[in-house]
C-alpha positions in Angstrom: 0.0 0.0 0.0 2.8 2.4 0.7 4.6 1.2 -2.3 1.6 2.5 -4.4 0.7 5.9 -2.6 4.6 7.1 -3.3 3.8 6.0 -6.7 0.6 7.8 -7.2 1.8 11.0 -5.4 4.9 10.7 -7.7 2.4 10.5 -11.3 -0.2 12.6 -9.2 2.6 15.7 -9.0 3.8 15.0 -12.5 0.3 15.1 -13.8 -0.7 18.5 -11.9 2.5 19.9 -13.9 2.4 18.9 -17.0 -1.4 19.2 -17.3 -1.4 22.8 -15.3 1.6 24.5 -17.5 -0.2 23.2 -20.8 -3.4 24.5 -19.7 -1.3 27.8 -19.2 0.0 27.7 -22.9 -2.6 26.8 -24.3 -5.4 29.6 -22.8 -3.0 32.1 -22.4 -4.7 34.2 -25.1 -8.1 33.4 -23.1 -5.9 34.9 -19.7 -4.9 37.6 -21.4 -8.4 38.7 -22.7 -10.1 38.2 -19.5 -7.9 40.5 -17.6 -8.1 43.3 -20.0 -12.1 42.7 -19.6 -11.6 43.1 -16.0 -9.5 45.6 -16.1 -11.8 48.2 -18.6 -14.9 47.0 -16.4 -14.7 48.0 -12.7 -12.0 49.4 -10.4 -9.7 47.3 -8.8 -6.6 44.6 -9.4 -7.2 41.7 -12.4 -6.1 39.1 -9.8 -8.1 38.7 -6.8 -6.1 36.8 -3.6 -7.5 35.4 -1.0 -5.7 33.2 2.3 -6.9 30.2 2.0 -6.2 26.7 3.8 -4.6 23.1 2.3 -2.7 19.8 3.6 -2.8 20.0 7.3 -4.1 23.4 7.3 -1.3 25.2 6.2 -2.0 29.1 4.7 -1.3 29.7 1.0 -2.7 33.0 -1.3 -5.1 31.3 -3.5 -5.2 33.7 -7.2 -8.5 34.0 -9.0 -9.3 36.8 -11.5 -11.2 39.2 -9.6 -15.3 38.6 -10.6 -16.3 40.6 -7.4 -16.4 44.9 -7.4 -13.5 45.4 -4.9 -13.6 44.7 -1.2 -16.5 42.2 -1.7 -16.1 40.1 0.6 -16.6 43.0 3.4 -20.0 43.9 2.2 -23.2 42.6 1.8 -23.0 38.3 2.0 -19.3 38.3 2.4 -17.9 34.6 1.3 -21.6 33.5 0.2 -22.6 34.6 -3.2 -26.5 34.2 -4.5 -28.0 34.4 -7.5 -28.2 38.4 -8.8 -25.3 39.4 -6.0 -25.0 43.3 -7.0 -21.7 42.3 -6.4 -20.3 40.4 -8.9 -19.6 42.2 -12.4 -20.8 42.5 -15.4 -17.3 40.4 -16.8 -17.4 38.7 -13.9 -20.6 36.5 -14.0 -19.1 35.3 -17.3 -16.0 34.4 -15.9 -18.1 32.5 -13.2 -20.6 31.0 -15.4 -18.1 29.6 -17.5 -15.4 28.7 -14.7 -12.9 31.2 -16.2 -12.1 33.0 -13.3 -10.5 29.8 -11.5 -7.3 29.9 -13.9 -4.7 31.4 -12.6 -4.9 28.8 -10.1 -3.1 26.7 -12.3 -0.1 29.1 -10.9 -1.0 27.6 -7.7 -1.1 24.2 -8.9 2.7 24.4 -10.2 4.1 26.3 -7.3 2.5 23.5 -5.3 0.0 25.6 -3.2 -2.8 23.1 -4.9 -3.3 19.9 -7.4 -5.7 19.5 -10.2 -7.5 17.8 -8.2 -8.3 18.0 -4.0 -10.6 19.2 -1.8 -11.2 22.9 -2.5 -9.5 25.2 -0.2 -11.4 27.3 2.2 -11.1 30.5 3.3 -8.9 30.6 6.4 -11.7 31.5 8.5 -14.8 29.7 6.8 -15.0 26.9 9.1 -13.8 28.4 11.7 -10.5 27.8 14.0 -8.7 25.1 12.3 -7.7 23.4 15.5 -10.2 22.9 17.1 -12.4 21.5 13.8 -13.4 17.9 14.5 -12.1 14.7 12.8 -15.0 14.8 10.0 -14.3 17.8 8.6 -10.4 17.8 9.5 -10.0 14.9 7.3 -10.1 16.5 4.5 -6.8 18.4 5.2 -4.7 15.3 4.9 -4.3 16.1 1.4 -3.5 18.8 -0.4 -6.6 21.3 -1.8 -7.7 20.8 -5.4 -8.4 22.9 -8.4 -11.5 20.7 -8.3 -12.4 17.8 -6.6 -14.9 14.6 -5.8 -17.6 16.8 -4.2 -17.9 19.4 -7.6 -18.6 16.7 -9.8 -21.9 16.1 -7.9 -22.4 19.3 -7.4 -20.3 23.4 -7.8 -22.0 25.2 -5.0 -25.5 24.1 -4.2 -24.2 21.6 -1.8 -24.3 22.6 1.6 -20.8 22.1 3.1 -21.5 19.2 5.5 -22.2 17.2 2.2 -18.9 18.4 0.5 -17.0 17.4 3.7 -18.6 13.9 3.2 -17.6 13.9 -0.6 -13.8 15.0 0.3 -13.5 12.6 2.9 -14.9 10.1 0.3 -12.6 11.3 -2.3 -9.4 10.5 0.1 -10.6 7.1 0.4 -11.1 6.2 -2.9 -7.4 7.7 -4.2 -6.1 5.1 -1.8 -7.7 2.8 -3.9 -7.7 4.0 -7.5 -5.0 6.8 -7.5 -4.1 8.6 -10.3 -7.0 7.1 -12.4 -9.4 8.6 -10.2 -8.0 12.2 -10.7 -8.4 11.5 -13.9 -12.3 11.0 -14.2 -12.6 14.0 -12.1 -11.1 16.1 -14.5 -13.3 14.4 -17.2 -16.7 14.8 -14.9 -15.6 18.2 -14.5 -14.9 19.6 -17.8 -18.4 18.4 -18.5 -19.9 19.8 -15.6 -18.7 23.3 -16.6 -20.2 23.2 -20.1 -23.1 22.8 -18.2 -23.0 26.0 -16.6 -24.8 24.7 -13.4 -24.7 24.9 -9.9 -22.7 28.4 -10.1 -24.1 30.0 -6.9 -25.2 28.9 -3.6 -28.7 28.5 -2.8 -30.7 30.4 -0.1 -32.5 27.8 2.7 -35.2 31.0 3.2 -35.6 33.1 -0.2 -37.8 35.5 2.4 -35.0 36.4 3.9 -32.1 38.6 2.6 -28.8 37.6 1.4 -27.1 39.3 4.3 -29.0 37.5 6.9 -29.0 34.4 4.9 -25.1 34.3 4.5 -24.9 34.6 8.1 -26.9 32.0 9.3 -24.9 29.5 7.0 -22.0 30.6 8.2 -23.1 29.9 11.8 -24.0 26.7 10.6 -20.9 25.4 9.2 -18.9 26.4 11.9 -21.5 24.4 14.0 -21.0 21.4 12.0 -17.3 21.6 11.9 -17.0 21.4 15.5 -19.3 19.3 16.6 -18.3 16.3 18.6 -17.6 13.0 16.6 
């Protein structure tokens, strides 16, 4: 068994590479286009970053073209983002709607911040302190956070994050067992998940209440869940 995790780490980190800087080539005329767009549409950098958390908790920047009007995350539902958020731009619901503004993480991916494919990182504070989380939603930190993972190809953010935790804990088991193919199906499942253009924002539990109090009730909630006792 060890024998064959050092071997699929090995191909995994290869594959993140190779896959990562010809993805880089490749769109770089895309890149370039969407950061002029961003740039000529609203105030504020191209590249948005953001602390967020992989293997064993440990903080990296996470780099995203910026979809957001600046200092987004500060105003109205912070980290959640509904349908029609006055937030997000005019270039940036495109980028969203067609996964666009998740690619200069493939910069994370090569300086090895992230892999193709992982658990996706958190915000630092989303789940609240990292110690102190429980064994459910800690195990998902044993490996490093993912471009995308096990848990977007059932679903991109309608889940509700005690589901996703299930999914990456799933995901950890399963690469045990299938390795590198297993990334590899992702990546398919997920390339045909964003043709779909579904699942792009997070759903409200009460659609009579606002996005503000909404967020904040969620929030409470998956701290809740990721503290509770085992």
């Amino acid at each position: 068994m060890k024998l064959w995790m050092a071997l699929n780490n090995v191909l995994k980190r290869l594959f993140d590479i190779l896959l990562s800087l010809t993805a880089l080539v490749i769109l770089s005329p895309v890149m370039i286009l969407c950061a002029l767009w961003i740039k000529f549409d609203s105030q504020g950098p191209v590249i948005f970053k953001q602390d967020r958390l992989t293997k064993n908790g440990r903080v990296f920047k996470m780099f995203k073209f910026r979809s957001m009007v600046q200092n987004a995350e500060k105003t109205g539902a912070g980290l959640f983002n509904y349908e029609n958020d006055p937030r997000v731009t005019r270039s940036g619901h495109f980028l969203r709607e067609h996964s666009l503004d998740e690619l200069p993480q493939l910069i994370n991916i090569i300086k090895g911040d992230m892999s193709i494919v992982g658990p996706r990182p958190c915000v630092v504070y989303e789940l609240g302190d990292y110690a102190t989380l429980n064994k459910r939603f800690k195990k998902r930190f044993e490996v490093i956070a993912g471009l995308t993972g096990y848990a977007q190809c059932q679903g991109r953010n309608e889940l509700e994050w005690d589901v996703k935790a299930d999914f990456d804990n799933r995901y950890i088991d399963l690469y045990k067992k299938w390795g590198i193919l297993l990334d590899g199906y992702i990546v398919f499942k997920t390339v045909a998940g964003v043709f779909q253009h579904t699942d792009i924002y997070e759903s409200k539990t009460d659609t009579n209440i606002s996005d503000e109090l909404s967020a904040e009730q969620a929030q409470q909630r998956v701290v809740e869940l990721a503290h509770q006792q085992d």
